[in-house]
C-alpha positions in Angstrom: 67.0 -56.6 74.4 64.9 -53.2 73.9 68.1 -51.7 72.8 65.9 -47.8 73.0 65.8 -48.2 76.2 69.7 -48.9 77.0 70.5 -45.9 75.1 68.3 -43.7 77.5 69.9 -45.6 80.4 73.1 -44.3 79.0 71.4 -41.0 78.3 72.6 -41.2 74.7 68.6 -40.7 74.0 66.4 -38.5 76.0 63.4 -40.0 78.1 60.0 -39.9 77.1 58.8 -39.0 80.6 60.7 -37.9 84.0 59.3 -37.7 87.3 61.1 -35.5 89.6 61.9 -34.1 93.1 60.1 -37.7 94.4 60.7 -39.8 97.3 61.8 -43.4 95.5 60.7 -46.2 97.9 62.8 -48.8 97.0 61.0 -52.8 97.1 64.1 -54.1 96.6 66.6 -52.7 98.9 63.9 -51.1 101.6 65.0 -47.2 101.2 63.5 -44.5 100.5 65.5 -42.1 99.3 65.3 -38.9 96.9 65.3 -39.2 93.2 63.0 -39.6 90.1 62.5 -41.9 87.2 63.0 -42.0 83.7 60.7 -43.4 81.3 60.9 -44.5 77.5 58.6 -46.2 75.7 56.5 -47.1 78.6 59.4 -49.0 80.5 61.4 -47.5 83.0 65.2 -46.1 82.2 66.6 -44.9 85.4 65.5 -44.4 88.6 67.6 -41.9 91.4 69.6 -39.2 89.7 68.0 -39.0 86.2 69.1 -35.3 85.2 71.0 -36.6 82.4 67.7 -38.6 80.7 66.0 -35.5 80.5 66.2 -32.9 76.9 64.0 -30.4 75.5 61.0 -33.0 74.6 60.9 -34.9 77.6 57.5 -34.7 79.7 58.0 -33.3 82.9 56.1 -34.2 86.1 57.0 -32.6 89.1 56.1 -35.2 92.8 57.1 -32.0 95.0 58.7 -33.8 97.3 55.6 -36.7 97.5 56.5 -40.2 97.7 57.3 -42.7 94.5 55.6 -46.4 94.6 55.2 -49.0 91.7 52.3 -49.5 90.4 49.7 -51.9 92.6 49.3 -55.3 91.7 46.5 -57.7 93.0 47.5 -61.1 92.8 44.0 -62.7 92.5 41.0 -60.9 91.8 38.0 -61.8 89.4 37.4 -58.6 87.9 33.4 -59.6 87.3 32.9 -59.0 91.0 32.9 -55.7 90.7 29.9 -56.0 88.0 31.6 -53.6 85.4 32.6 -54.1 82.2 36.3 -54.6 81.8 37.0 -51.1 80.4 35.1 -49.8 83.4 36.7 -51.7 85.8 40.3 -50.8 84.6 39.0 -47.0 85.3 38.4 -47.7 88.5 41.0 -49.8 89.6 43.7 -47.6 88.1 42.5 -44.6 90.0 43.4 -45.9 93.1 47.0 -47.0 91.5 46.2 -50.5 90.9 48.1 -50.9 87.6 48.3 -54.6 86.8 46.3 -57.7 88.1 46.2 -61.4 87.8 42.8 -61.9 86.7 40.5 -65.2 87.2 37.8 -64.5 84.8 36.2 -68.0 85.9 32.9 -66.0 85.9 32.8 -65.0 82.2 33.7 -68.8 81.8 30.8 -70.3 83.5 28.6 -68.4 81.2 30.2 -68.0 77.9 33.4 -70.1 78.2 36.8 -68.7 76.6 35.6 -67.6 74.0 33.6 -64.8 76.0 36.8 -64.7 78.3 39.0 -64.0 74.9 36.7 -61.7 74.2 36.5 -59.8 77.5 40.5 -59.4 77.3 40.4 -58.4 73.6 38.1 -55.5 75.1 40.7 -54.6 77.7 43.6 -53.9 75.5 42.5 -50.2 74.4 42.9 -49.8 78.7 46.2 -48.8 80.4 45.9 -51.8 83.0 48.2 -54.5 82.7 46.3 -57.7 83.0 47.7 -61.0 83.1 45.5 -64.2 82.7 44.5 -66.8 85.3 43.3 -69.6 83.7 40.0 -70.7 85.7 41.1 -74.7 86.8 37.4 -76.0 86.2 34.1 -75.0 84.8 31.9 -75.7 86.2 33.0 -75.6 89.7 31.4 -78.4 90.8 30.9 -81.1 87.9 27.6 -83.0 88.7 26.4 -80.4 91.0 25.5 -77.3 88.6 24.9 -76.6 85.2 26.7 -73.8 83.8 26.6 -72.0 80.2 30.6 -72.5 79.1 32.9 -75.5 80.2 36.1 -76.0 80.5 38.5 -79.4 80.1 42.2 -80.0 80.4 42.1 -79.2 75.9 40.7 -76.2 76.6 43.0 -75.1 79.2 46.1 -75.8 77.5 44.6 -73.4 75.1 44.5 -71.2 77.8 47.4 -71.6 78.7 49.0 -71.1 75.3 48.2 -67.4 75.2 51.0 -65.0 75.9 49.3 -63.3 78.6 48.8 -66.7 81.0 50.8 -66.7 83.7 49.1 -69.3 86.0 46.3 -71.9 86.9 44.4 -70.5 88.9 41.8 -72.2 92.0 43.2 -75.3 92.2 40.7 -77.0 94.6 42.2 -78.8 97.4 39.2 -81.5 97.8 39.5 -82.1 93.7 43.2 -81.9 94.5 43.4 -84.5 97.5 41.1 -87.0 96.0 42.9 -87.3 92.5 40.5 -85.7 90.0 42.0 -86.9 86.7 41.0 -83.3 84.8 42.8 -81.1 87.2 45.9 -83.4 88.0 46.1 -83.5 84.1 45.4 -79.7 83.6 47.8 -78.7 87.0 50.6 -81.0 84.6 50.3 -79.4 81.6 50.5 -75.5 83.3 54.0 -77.6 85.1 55.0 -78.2 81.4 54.6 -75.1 80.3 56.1 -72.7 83.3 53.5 -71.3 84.6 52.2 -71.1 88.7 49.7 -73.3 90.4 47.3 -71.0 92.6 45.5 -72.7 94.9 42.3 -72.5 96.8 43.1 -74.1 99.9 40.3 -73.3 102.4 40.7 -75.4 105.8 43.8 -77.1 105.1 45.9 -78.2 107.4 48.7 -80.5 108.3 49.0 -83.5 105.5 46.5 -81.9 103.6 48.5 -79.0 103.7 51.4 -80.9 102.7 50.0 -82.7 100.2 49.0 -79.8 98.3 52.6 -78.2 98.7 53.9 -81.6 97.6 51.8 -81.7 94.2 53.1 -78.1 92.9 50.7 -75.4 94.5 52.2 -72.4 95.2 49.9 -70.1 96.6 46.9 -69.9 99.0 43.9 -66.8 99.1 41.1 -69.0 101.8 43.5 -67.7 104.9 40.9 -66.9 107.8 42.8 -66.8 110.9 46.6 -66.2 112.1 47.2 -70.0 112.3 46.1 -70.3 109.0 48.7 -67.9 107.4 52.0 -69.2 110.0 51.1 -72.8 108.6 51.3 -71.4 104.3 54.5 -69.7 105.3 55.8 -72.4 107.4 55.0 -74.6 104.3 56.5 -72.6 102.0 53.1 -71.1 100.7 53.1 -67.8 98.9 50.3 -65.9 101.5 47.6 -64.1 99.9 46.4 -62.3 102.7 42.9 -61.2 101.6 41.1 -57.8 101.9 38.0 -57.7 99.5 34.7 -57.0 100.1 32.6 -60.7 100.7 35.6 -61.7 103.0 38.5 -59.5 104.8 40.9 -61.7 106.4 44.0 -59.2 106.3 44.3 -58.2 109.9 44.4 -61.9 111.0 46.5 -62.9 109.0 49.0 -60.0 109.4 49.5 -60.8 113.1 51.7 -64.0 111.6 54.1 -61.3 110.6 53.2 -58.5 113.8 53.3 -60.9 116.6 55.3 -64.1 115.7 57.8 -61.9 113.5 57.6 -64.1 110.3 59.1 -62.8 107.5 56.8 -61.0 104.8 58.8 -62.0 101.3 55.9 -64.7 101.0 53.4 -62.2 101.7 51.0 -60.2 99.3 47.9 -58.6 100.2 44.6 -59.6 97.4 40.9 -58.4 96.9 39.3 -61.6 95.3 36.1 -60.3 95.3 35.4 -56.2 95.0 32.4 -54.6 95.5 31.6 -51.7 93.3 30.6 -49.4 96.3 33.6 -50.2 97.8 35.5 -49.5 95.1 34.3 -46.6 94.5 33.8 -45.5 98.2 37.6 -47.2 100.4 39.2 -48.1 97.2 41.4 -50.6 96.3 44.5 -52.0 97.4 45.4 -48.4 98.5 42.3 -49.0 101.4 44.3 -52.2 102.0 47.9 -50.3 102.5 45.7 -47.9 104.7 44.7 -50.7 106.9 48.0 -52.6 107.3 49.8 -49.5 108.3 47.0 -49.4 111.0 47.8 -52.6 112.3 51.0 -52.3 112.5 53.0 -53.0 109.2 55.9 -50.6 108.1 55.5 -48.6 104.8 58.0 -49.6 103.0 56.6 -53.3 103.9 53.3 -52.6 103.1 54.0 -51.5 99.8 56.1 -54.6 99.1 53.2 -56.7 99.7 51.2 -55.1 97.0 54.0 -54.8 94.5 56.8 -57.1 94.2 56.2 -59.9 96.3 53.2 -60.1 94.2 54.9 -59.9 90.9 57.6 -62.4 92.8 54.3 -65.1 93.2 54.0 -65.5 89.5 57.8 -65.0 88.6 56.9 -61.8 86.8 59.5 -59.7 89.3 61.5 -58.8 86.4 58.6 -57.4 84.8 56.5 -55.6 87.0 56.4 -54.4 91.0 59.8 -52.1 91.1 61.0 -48.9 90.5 63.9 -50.0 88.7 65.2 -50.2 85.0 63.7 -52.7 82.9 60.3 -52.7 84.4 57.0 -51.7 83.2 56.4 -48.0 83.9 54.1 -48.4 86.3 54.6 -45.4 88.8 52.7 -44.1 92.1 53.2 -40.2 93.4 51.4 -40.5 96.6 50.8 -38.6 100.7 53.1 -40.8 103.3 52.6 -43.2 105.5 50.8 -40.9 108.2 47.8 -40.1 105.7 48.5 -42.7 102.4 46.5 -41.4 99.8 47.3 -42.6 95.4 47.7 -38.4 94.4 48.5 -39.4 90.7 49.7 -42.6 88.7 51.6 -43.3 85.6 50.8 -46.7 83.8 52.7 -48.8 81.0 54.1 -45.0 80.5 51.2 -43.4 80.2 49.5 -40.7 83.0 46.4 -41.6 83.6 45.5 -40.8 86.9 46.4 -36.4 88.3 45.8 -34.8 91.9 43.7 -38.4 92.6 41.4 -37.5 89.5 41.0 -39.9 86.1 42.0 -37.9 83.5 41.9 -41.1 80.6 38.4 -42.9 80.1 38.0 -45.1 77.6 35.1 -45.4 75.0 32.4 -48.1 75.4 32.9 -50.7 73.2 30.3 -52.7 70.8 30.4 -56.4 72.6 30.8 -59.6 70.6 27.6 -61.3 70.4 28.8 -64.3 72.9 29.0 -61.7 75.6 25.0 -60.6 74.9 21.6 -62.2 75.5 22.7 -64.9 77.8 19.3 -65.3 79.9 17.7 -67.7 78.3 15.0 -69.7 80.6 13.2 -72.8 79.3 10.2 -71.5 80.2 8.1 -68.7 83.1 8.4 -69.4 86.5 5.4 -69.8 88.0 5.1 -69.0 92.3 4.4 -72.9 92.2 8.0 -74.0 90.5 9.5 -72.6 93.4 7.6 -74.5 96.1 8.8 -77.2 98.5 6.2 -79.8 98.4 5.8 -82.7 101.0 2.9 -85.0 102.1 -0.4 -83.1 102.5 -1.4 -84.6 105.8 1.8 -83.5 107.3 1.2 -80.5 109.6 4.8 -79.8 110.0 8.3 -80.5 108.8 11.9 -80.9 110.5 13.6 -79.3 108.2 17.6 -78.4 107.8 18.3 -74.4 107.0 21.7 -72.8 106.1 22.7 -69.8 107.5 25.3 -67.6 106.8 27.1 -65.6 109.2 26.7 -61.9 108.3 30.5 -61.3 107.8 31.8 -63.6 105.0 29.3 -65.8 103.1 30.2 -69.0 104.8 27.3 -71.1 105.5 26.5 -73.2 108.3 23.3 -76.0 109.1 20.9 -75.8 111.8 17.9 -77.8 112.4 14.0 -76.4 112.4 10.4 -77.0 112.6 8.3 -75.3 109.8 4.7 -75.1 109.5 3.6 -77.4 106.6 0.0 -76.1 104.5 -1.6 -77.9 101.9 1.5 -80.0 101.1 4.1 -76.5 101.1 6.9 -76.2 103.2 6.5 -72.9 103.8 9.0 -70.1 105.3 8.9 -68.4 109.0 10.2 -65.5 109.3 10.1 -65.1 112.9 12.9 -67.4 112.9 14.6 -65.8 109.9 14.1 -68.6 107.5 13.2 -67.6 104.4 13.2 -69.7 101.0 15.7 -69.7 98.3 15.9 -71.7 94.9 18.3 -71.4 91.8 16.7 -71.3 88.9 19.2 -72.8 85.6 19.2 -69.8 83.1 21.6 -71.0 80.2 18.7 -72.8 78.1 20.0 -76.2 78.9 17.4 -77.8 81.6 15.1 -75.7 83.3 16.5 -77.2 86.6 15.5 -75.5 89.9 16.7 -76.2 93.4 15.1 -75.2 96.5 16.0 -75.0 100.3 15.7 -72.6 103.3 17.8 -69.9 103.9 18.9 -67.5 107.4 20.6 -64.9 108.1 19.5 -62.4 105.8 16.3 -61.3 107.9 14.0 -59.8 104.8 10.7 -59.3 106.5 8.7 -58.6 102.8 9.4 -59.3 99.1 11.6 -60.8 97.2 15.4 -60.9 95.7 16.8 -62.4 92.6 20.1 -62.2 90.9 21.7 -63.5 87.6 25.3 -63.3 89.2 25.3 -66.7 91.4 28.7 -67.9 91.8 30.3 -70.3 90.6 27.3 -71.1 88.1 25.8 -67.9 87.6 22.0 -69.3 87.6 19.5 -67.2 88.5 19.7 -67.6 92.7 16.2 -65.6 94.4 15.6 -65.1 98.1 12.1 -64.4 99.2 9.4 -64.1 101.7 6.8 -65.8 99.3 6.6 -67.6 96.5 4.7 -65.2 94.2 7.3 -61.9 94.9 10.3 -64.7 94.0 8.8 -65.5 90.8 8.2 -62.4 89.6 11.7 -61.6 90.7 13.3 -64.4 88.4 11.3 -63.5 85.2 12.0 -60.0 85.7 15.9 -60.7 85.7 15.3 -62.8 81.9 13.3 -59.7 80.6 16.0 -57.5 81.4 18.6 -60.0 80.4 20.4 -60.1 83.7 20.7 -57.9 87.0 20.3 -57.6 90.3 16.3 -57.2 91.4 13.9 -56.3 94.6 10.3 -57.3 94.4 7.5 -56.6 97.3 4.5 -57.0 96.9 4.0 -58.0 93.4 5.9 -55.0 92.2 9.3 -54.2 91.0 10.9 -51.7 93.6 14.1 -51.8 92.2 16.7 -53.3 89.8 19.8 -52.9 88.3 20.3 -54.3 84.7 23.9 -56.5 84.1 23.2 -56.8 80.0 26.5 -57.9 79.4 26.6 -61.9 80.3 24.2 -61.4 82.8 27.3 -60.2 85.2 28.2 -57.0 83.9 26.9 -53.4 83.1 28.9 -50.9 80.6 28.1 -47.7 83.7 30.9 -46.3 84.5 31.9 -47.5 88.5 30.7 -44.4 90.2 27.3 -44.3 88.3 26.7 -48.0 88.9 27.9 -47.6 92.8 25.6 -45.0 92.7 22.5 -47.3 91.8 23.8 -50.0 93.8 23.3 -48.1 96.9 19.6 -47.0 95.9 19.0 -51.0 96.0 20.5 -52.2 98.9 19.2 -49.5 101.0 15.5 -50.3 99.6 16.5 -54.1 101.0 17.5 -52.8 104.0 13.9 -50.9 104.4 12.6 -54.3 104.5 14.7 -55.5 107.2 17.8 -57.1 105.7 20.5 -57.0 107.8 23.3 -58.1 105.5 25.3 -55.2 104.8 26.1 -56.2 100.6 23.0 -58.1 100.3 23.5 -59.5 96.8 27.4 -60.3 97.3 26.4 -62.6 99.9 23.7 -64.3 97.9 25.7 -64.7 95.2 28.0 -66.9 97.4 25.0 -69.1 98.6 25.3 -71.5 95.6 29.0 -72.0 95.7 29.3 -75.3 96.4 33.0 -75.4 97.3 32.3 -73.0 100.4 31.3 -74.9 103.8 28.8 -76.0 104.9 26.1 -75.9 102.8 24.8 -74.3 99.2 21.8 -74.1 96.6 22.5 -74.6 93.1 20.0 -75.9 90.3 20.3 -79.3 91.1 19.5 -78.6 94.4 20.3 -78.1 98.2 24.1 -78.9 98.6 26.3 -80.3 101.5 29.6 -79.2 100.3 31.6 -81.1 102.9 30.2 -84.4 101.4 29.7 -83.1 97.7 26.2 -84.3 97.2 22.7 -82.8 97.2 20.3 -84.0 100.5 16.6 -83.0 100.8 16.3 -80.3 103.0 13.1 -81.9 104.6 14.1 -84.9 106.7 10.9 -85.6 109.0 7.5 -85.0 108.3 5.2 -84.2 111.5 1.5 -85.4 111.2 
């Protein structure tokens, strides 16, 4: 019992901090009502009529009549997808009154294992943002498939597990789930041993699947696409992540479970997954995601729910965090209303950090342990000809299979072509928008490099390459020729990781991601900043995809239907195996 505290609920002790002359909305009981909250030592005292918390040293801060929300809470987010450093992305995050998240660092993982996941969270604890640790089910993603720097095993996630921070397994595959893989059954019993959640990653299930995975212990679901897919989670008794992020936004779908068939929204919380810096920077955070469920249709006081205490209530942590109400974490929005929501300032763990919708607490840059640094490490140069699809030299043409994405989420599907076939090299057309793509292993283990044929990104010239390829983080390059693509790849290794554009043999653009090859120290409005200055030079050469490098970085997933690249090769996910992408020569 924090026994300071009770005596400032009793007012025998003065508060820290008092808000004042707010609006409370209240998650529990659905009011809003006036009043203002008392805060000592970074937890909250009182909330409603706090006059007799407040003496001669307490810090006042006035809401003038605004309203007062807890803290935002994203129940499943990998914080890497935003590309910043984890002090920058708690700057970001916080100033659009996002003050706790459930974190899957999976990506740090593939590339540095926990140790460079430990280390990433040592870095965050000089931030104000309260982050709680997912531990990452599998590294790699798909065993057999990929090669990836770190690795994970059912020892190494108990370790996880054992930290005081972990509050759930997190991505529990469904297909590794249904057909008994030994690692994650073991790993998904020891998180049951020890209390904490099984999060699921439930893309496409349905029915006995569906039950099944209910049946084993999952608990949650993010991969909801449609409005069937969310009635059948909260008709199973699945916690509903309804996802708003930047590679997939699947809210408005799934909110018509609750607008048009009138389920209940207890089970419902709204999630990014994936954020984009721009985004960030540019709509926000889970405040752009209150913004859009009031547009479609959700009440206030609901909406806020959904990014507050029903996502504490999906990891048990409702006692904790997501409330205006004594005991919790001082975690405190003044914001506009309903008719034009806007975060004006926020208080977290006690602390202001955010006033009239400005930052006004940075953090330093920190001096990274050396497992987070100089992870690019490829066996050798590419050379244009590494990179080539080679076949038969007499054949004239080839029937060839080419994933496409669709140009709203990164979800791939096959279709069949001919390509023209010279001097024994598939090569790409891009009248048809088929372009090549390889992934290139980068964690000095086997110089692997796959190769297939991509569409839907319709580049007309040059060449892309990234060192943020999920879930292996090789080095994945798009291109319209074989020499731009190289040149692409071995610019990423001398700069130690980034995001690149190549035409013509020389480098347009590029933005460097030093630390693990995912992340940058820039703060989120500088990096935004350059972000934009490359995409829009991708666009200039015809790309169509509005986050061009988001959507590339999805391409070698190979737990995403229907198809993927990874170093090993060209994946069909549905069957988890790798298949030539040439099928039929045509002398």
């Amino acid at each position: 019992m924090d026994k300071q505290l009770v005596t400032v609920s009793m007012g025998m002790k003065k508060a820290d901090l008092a808000v004042v002359n707010g609006k409370i909305v209240n998650v529990y009981s659905k009011e809003v009502y006036d009043g203002g909250v008392a805060v000592s030592n970074g937890k909250i005292a009182a909330v409603g009529d706090i006059k007799y918390c407040i003496g001669e040293d307490t810090k006042i801060i006035d809401a003038k009549g605004k309203y007062l929300l807890p803290g935002f809470i994203d129940g499943h987010i990998h914080p890497e997808s935003t590309n910043l450093s984890i002090r920058s992305f708690a700057e970001i995050v916080l100033t659009h009154g996002t003050t706790a998240v459930m974190a899957d660092m999976h990506e740090v993982g593939v590339v540095g294992g926990l140790e460079a996941i430990e280390a990433v969270l040592d870095e965050a604890q000089a931030t104000d943002l309260k982050i709680y640790f997912v531990v990452p089910s599998h590294v790699p993603f798909a065993p057999g498939l990929e090669t990836s720097g770190g690795f994970f095993n059912s020892e190494i996630i108990k370790k996880a597990l054992s930290r005081r921070d972990a509050v759930g397994l997190s991505e529990i595959v469904a297909p590794y789930l249904l057909q008994g893989n030994a690692e994650l059954i073991k790993a998904m019993e020891i998180a049951s041993s020890m209390g904490k959640s099984l999060q699921g990653h439930l893309p496409e299930m349905k029915g006995p699947a569906m039950n099944a995975c209910m049946s084993a212990g999952v608990s949650t679901d993010h991969e909801s696409l449609s409005t069937e897919d969310a009635i059948e989670r909260l008709r199973a008794g699945c916690h509903l992540m309804m996802r708003e992020g930047s590679a997939a936004r699947n809210m408005t779908e799934c909110l018509k479970a609750i607008t048009e068939h009138k389920l209940d929204s207890t089970m419902c919380s709204i999630v990014t997954d994936d954020l984009h810096t721009v985004d960030a920077v540019e709509r926000g955070h889970l405040d752009d995601a209150v913004r859009t469920a009031l547009k479609n249709g959700i009440d206030f006081v609901t909406a806020v729910q959904m990014v507050t205490v029903n996502a504490a209530r999906a990891f048990n942590l409702d006692r904790e965090i997501g409330a205006l109400a004594p005991g919790r974490r001082a975690d405190i929005i003044i914001s506009e209303g309903p008719e034009d929501f806007k975060v004006l300032s926020v208080i977290s763990g006690g602390n202001l950090v955010v006033e009239d919708s400005k930052l006004i607490k940075c953090y330093d840059k920190v001096e990274h342990k050396a497992c987070l640094l100089n992870t690019i490490k490829l066996s050798k140069k590419i050379t244009a000809e590494d990179l080539m699809i080679k076949v038969d030299k007499e054949a004239k043409e080839a029937k060839v299979k080419v994933m496409r994405t669709l140009d709203w989420i990164p979800i791939t599907f096959g279709q069949e072509a001919i390509l023209p076939v010279k001097d024994g090299v598939v090569e790409c057309d891009l009248e048809q928008d088929i372009l090549y793509i390889a992934q290139v292993e980068r964690h000095g283990k086997n110089g692997n490099i796959g190769k297939a044929f991509m569409g839907g990104f319709n580049l007309k010239s040059g060449a892309i390459a990234s060192s943020v390829g999920h879930d292996n983080h090789n080095i994945i390059v798009l291109g319209t020729n074989f020499e731009d693509m190289a040149l692409a790849v071995n610019r990423i290794a001398d700069i130690q990781g980034g995001q690149v554009l190549v035409n013509n043999g020389e480098v347009i653009c590029e933005v460097e991601y030093p630390i693990l090859g995912l992340l940058s120290d820039l703060d989120a409005w500088e990096l935004a900043s350059q972000k934009k200055i490359l995409n829009s030079k991708i666009h200039e050469l015809g790309c169509t995809i509005s986050i061009p490098f988001m959507f590339l970085s999805f391409i070698c997933l190979a737990a995403i239907p229907e198809y993927a690249v990874t170093d090993y090769g060209f994946i069909d996910v549905m069957q988890q195996k790798i298949i030539n992408p040439v099928f039929e020569l045509i002398k």
